[in-house]
C-alpha positions in Angstrom: 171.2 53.8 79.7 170.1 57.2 80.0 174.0 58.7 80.9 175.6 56.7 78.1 172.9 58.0 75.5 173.8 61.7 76.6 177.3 61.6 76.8 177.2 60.4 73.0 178.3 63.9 71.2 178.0 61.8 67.4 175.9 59.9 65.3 178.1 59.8 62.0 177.4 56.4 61.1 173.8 57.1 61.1 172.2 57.9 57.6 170.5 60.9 56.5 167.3 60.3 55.4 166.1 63.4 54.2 162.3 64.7 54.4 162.4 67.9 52.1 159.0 69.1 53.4 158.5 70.8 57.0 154.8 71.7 57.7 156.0 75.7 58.0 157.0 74.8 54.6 154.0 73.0 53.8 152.2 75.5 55.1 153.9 78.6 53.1 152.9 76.5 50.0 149.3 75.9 51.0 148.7 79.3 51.6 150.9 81.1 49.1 148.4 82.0 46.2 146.6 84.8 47.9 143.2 84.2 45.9 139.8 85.3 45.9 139.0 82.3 48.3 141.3 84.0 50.8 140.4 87.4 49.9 136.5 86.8 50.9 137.9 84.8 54.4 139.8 88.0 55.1 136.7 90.4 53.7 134.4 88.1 56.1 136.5 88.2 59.3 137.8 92.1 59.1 133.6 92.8 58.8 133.4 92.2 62.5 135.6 95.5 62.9 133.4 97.5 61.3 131.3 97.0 64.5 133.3 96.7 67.0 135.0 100.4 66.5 131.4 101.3 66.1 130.5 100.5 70.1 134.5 101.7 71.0 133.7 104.8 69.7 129.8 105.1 70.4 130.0 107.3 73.7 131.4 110.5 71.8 127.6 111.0 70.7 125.5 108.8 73.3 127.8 110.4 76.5 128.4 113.6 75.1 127.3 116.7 77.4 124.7 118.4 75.1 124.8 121.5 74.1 121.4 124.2 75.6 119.8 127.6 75.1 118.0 129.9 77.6 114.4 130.0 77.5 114.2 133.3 79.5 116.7 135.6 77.9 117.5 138.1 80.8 120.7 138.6 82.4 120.8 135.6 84.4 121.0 133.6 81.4 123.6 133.7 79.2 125.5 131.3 76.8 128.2 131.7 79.4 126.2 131.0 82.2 126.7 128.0 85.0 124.2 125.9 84.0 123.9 124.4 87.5 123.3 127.7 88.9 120.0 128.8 86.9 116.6 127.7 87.3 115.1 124.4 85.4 112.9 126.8 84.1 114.9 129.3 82.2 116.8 126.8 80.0 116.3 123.4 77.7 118.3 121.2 75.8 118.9 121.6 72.1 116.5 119.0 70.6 114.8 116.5 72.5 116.1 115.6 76.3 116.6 112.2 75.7 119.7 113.1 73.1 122.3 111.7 75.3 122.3 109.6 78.7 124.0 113.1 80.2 120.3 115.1 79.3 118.5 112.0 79.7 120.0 110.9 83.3 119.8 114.5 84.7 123.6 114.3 84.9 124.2 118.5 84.1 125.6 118.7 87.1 126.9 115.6 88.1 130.8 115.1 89.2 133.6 114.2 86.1 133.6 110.6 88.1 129.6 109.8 87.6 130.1 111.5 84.0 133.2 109.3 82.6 131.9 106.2 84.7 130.3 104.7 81.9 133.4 104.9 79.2 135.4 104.4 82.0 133.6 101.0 82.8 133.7 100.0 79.7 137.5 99.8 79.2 137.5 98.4 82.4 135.5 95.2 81.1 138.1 95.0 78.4 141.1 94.8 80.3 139.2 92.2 82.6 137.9 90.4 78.9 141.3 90.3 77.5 143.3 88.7 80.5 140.2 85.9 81.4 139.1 85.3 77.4 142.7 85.6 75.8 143.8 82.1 76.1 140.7 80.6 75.0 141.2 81.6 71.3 144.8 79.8 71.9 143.7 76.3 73.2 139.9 75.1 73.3 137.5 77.6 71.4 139.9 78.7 68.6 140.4 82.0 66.3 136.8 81.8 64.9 134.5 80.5 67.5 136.2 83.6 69.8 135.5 86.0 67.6 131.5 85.0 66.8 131.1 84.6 70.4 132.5 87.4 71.4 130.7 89.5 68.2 127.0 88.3 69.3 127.4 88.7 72.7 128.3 92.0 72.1 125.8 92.7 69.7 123.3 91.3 72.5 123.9 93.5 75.2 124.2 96.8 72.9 120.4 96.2 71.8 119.9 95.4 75.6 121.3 98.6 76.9 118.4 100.9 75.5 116.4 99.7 78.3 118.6 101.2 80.9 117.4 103.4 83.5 119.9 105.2 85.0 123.6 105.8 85.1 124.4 103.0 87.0 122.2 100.3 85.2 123.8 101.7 81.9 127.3 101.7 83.2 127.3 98.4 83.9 125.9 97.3 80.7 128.9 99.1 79.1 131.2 96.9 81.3 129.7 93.6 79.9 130.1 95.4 76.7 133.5 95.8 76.8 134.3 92.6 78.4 132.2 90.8 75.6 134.2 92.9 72.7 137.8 92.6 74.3 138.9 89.9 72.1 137.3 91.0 68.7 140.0 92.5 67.7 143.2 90.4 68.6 141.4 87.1 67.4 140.6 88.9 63.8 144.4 90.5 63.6 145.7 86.4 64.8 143.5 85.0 62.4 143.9 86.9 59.2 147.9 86.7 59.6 147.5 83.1 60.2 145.3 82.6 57.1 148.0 83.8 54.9 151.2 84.0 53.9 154.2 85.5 55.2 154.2 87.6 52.0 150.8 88.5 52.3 150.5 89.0 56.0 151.2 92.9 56.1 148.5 93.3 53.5 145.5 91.6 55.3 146.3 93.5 58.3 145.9 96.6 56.2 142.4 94.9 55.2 141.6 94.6 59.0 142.5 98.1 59.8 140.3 99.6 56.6 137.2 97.9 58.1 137.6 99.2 61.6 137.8 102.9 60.4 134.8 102.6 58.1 133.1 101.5 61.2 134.7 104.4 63.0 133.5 106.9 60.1 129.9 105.4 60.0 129.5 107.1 63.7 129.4 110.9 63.0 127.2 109.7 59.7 124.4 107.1 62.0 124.3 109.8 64.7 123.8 113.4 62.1 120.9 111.3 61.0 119.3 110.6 64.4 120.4 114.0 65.8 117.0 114.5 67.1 115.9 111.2 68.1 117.3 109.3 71.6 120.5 108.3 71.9 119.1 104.4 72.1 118.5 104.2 68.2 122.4 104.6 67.7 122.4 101.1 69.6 119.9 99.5 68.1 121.8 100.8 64.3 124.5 99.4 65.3 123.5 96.1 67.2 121.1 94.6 64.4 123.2 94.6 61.7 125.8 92.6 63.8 123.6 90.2 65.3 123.3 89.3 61.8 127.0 89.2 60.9 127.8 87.0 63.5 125.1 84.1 62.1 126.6 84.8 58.9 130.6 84.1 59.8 129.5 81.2 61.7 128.4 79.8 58.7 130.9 80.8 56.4 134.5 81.6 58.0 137.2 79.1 58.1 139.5 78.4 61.9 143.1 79.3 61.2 144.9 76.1 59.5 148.3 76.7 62.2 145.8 76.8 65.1 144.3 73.3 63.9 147.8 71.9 63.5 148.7 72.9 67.1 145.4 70.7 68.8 146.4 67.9 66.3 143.5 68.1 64.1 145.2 67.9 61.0 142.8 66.5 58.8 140.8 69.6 59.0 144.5 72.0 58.2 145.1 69.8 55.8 141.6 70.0 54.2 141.8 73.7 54.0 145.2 74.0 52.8 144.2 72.1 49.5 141.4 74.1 48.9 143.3 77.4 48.9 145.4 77.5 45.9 143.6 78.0 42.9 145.1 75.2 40.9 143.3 73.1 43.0 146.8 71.4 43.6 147.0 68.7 46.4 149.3 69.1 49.3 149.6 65.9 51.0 151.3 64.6 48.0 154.4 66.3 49.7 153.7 64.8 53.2 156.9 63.3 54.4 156.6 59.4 54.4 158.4 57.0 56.7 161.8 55.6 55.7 161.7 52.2 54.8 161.6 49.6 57.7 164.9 47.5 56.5 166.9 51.4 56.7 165.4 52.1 60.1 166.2 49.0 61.4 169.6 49.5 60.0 169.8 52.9 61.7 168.8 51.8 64.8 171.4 49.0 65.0 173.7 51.8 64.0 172.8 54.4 66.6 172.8 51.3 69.4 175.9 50.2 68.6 177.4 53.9 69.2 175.3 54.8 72.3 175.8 51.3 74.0 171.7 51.0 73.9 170.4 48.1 72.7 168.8 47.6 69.5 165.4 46.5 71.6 165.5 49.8 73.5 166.1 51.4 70.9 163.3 50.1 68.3 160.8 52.4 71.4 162.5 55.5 69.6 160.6 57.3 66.6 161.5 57.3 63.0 162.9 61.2 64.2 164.6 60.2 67.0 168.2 61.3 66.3 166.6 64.7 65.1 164.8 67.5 66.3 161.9 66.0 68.8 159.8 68.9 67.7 157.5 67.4 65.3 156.3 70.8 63.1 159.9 71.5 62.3 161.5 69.7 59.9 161.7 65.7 59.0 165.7 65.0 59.0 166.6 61.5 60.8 169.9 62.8 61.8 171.1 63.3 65.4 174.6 64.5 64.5 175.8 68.0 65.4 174.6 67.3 69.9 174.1 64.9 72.6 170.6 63.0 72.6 168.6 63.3 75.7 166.3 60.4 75.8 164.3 62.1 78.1 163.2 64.7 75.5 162.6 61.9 72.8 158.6 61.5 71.3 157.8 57.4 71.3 155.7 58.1 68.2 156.5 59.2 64.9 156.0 62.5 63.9 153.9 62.4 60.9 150.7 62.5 60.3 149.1 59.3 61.3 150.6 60.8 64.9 148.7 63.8 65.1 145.5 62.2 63.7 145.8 60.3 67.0 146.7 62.6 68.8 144.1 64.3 67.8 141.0 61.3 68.8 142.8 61.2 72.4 142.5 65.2 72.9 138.7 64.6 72.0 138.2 61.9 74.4 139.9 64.1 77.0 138.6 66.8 76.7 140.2 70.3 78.1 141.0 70.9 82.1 140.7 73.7 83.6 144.1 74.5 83.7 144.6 73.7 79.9 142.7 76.7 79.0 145.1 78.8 80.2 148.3 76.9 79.2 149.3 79.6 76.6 149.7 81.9 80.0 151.8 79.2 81.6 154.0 78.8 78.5 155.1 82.8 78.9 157.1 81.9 82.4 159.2 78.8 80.8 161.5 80.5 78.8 163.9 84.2 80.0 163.1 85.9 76.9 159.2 85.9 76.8 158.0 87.6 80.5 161.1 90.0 79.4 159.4 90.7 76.1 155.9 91.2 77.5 156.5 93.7 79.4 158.5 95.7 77.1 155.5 95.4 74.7 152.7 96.0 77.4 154.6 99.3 78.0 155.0 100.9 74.5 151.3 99.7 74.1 150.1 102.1 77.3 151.4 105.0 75.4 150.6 104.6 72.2 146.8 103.3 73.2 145.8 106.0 75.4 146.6 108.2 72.9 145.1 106.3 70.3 141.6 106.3 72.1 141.8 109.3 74.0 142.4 111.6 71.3 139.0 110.5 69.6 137.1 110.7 72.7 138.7 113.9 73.7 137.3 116.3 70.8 134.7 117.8 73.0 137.3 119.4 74.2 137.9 121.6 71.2 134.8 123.8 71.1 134.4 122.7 67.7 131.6 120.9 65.7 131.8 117.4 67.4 130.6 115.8 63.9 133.6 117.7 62.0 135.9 117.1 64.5 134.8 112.9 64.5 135.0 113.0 60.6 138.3 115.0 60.6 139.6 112.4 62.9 138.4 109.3 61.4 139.1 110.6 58.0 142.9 110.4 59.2 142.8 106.4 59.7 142.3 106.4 55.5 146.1 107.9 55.0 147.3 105.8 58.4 146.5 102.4 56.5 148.2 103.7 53.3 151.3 104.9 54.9 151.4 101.5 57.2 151.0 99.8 53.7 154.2 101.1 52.6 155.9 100.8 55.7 155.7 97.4 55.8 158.9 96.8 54.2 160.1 99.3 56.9 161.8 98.3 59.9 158.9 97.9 62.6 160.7 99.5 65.8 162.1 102.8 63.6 158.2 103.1 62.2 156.7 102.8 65.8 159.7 105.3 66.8 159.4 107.8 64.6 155.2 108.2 64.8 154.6 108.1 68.6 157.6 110.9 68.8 155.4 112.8 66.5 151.9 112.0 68.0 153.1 113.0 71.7 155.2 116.3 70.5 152.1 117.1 68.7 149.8 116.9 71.8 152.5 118.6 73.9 152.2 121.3 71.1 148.6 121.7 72.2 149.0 122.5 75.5 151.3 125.5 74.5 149.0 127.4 72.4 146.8 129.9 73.9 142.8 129.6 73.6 141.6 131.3 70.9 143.3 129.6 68.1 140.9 126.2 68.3 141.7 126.0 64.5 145.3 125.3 65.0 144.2 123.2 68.0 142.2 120.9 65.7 144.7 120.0 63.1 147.4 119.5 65.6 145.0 116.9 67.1 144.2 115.7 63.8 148.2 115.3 63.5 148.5 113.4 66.6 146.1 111.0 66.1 147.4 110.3 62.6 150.6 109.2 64.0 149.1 107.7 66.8 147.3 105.6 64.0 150.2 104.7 62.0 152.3 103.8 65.5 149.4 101.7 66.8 148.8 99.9 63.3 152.2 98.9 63.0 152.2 97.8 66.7 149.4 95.4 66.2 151.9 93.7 63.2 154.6 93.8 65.6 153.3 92.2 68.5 152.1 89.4 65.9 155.8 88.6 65.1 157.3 89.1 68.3 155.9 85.4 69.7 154.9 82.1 68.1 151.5 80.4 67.5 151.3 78.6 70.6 150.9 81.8 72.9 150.1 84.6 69.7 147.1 85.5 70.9 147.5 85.2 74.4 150.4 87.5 74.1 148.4 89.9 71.3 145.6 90.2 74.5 147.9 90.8 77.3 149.8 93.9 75.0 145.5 94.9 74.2 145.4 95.0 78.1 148.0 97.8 78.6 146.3 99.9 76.0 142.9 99.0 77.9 144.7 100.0 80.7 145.7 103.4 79.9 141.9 103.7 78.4 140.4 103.4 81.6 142.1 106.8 83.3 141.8 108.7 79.9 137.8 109.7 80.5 138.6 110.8 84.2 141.5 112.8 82.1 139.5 114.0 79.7 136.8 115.2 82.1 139.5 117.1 83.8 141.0 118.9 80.4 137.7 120.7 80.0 139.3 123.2 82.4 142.8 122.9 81.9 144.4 120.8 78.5 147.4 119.5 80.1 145.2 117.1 82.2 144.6 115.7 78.8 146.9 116.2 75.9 149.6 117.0 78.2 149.7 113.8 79.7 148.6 112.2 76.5 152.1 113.6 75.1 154.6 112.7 78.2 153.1 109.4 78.1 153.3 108.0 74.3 157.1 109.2 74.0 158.3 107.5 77.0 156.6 104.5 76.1 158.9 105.1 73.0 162.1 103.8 75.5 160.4 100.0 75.3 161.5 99.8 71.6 165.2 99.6 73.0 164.3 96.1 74.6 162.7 94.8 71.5 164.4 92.7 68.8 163.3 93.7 64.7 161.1 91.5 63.6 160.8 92.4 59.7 160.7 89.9 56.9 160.8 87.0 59.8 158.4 84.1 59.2 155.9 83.5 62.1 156.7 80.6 64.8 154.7 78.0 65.7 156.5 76.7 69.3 158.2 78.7 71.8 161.1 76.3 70.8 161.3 77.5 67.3 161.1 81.0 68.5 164.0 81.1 70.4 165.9 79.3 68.0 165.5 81.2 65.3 166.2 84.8 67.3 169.3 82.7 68.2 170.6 81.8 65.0 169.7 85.3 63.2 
């Protein structure tokens, strides 16, 4: 039975039977009208940002080396003394010597390792956070519940870390830290493009990236205020207030309607999909209905007599049989235009009623082991997807470690490190207006064109003698701004690159080689106190070779997102 049903090549005697709505359609329609219902979701969900670039960026006051003055003023004791090499007794810290965890620690003297251990650590728990927490926001704990758990968790352990009492103690705080954060903000990027749109997808991501430099420009405000006061109350500023946020979004945010259709709970998608448009209007009055039984029947006696399967086998087939067997694509009972494969047929229908039990049997079942990291799994089926990861991974190693590194690095300038953190952060307010208007851009020219200029910039740095910090500071400046704009549209891009199924699984892995690069840029920072091209040199080398990546990399504007990895590839195929 199974040879004769796929060596038939035609099926013209069978009927059309048109369903005019596809869920992707469906979905476009629900989530369409972009109105103040969504806008809140999006306001609600970008919040948790605000405070996760607040503990990304933390260290540049709590682990910054302090500055000190000589309390004996002879001429042992300069401003250009070795601090290591005078007497405890003829110096002190400015302000009190609990300011930072360097004065606080007794870490003057301490190695570059010991002293970029703790930043160091922490990106380390965010490369290990992304790869073990990634799939989870793909298969059993969803967008939302990933991103409160992850938020409060985080929050937790911040207000926990004041009681540290050493370096090492305190380091490894930061790693839980990091590993708690790590999927913040790849679940709040999946989930606000999700929510929305195709037409409005660009625009929430701008909403996302607004949130996270406010956060970023609250720093040099929270720690001018507590300038003389230990470096613990910056935690406990910044912990509080998202302890509460996370109660608050539990309550309040909504799971991603394509993530619900995916585990088969479409009662819930479908719920939330009538209450977004404004006019209140009710989608399920488009659901596709079943063809009526005396045309199926027909069709099946139709389709047995030209495949030499009888009309009993045959009545096991779904209502979509001849079609597509990929149930979120589009209801057409028409096998014409290939061979059938009875292998790859569904027994059950594809509508509704189908995922509404699919849906009670996943809840009986529960999730192995295994299932919770599927979406990984899913990667290694197809040519095109381990290809692509890579390629992505790569470009986001170079445009991540300058993205952080440049921030943490401003120590370096000998200039007023609460300047020098509000010049920078200032420079995410133009990035998220010029991504705004690039989003009609192509994505691999924008990405391109900024991390050229970010790493010549940086390389730029390096050349010019000491002396001229000013022009040292606004070149950095430059650079980051780029790097900004380059790693903002990289987010987007990464989004459209792969479907539903594995988006935020693939959105973490691409986080990880950012993390990645993160992890060596304190060690490189430490060493660019001496000599710059430990830092911005190799800051510079890095970002515009990542820049050869984009040749691998298909464009990616104006497509609609993919739920399957089927649809995916079909759709590359046919553009």
């Amino acid at each position: 039975m199974e040879d004769s049903v796929k060596d038939a090549t035609k099926c013209s005697s069978v009927q059309q039977y048109n369903m005019t709505v596809s869920w992707d359609e469906m979905i476009e329609k629900g989530l369409g009208n972009f109105g103040w219902r969504q806008f809140l979701q999006c306001i609600l969900v970008s919040v948790a940002m605000y405070f996760d670039s607040q503990q990304l960026f933390i260290a540049i006051y709590t682990d910054d080396y302090p500055t000190w003055h000589c309390t004996n003023h002879t001429s042992t004791c300069t401003s250009h003394s070795d601090i290591c090499k005078l007497p405890k007794s003829s110096w002190s810290w400015d302000g009190p010597s609990s300011k930072t965890i360097i004065s606080q620690f007794g870490l003057e003297c301490a190695s570059s390792f010991i002293t970029a251990l703790p930043q160091s650590s922490f990106f380390l728990g965010c490369l290990l956070g992304s790869f073990l927490l990634a799939s989870l926001a793909d298969t059993s704990l969803g967008r939302k519940n990933m991103i409160i758990l992850s938020c409060l968790s985080m929050s937790i352990i911040s207000f926990i870390i004041i009681l540290s009492t050493n370096i090492w103690i305190y380091s490894a705080l930061k790693f839980l830290i990091g590993f708690c954060r790590s999927s913040i903000s790849t679940c709040c990027l999946v989930l606000l493009t999700e929510k929305v749109s195709t037409e409005w997808r660009f625009t929430v991501g701008i909403i996302e990236f607004v949130f996270f430099t406010s956060g970023y420009m609250s720093l040099p405000g929270l720690a001018y205020a507590n300038r003389n006061s230990p470096w613990k109350y910056l935690y406990v500023w910044t912990s509080v207030p998202a302890i509460s946020y996370s109660l608050i979004a539990y309550l309040f945010v909504t799971e991603s309607p394509r993530w619900l259709l995916m585990q088969g709970r479409v009662k819930e998608a479908m719920a939330m999909l009538k209450g977004v448009p404004e006019s209140g209007a009710n989608l399920t009055e488009n659901l596709p209905e079943e063809p009526p039984q005396q045309a199926l029947h027909q069709q099946r006696l139709s389709l047995a007599e030209e495949t030499s399967v009888s009309p009993t086998e045959m009545s096991l087939f779904s209502t979509q049989l001849c079609l597509q067997h990929n149930c979120l694509k589009r209801f057409n009972v028409s096998c014409c235009g290939g061979a059938m494969d009875v292998s790859t047929f569904s027994t059950g229908p594809c509508t509704e009623q189908s995922y509404l039990e699919r849906s009670e049997v996943k809840k009986k079942e529960g999730v192995s082991f295994f299932q919770l990291y599927s979406s990984i799994a899913m990667l290694f089926r197809t040519s095109w997807a381990p290809k692509r990861m890579v390629a992505v991974m790569g470009l986001g190693l170079g445009i991540g470690m300058v993205y952080f590194g440049m921030p943490l690095a401003v120590g370096n300038l000998d200039y007023n490190i609460y300047l020098a953190v509000v010049f920078n952060a200032l420079m995410e307010i133009p990035s998220c207006v010029v991504t705004y208007f690039l989003g009609n851009c192509s994505r691999k020219l924008s990405i391109l064109a900024f991390s050229l200029g970010s790493g010549i910039c940086c390389i730029v740095c390096v050349v010019i003698r000491n002396g001229a910090e000013g022009v040292k500071v606004w070149l950095a400046v430059a650079s980051f701004f780029c790097a900004c704009t380059a790693f903002n549209v990289f987010l987007i891009y990464i989004i459209e690159l792969f479907p539903t199924c594995v988006r935020n699984t693939t959105a973490s892995l691409a986080r990880q080689a950012v993390v990645f690069g993160c992890i060596f840029s304190p060690f490189l920072i430490s060493a660019g106190r001496k000599n710059n091209i430990f830092s911005y040199g190799v800051f510079g080398v890095v970002i515009i070779c990542s820049t050869l990546t984009l040749l691998s990399l298909p464009e990616t504007r104006g497509m609609t997102l993919s739920d399957t990895m089927d649809q995916q590839e079909k759709k590359e195929t046919s553009c």
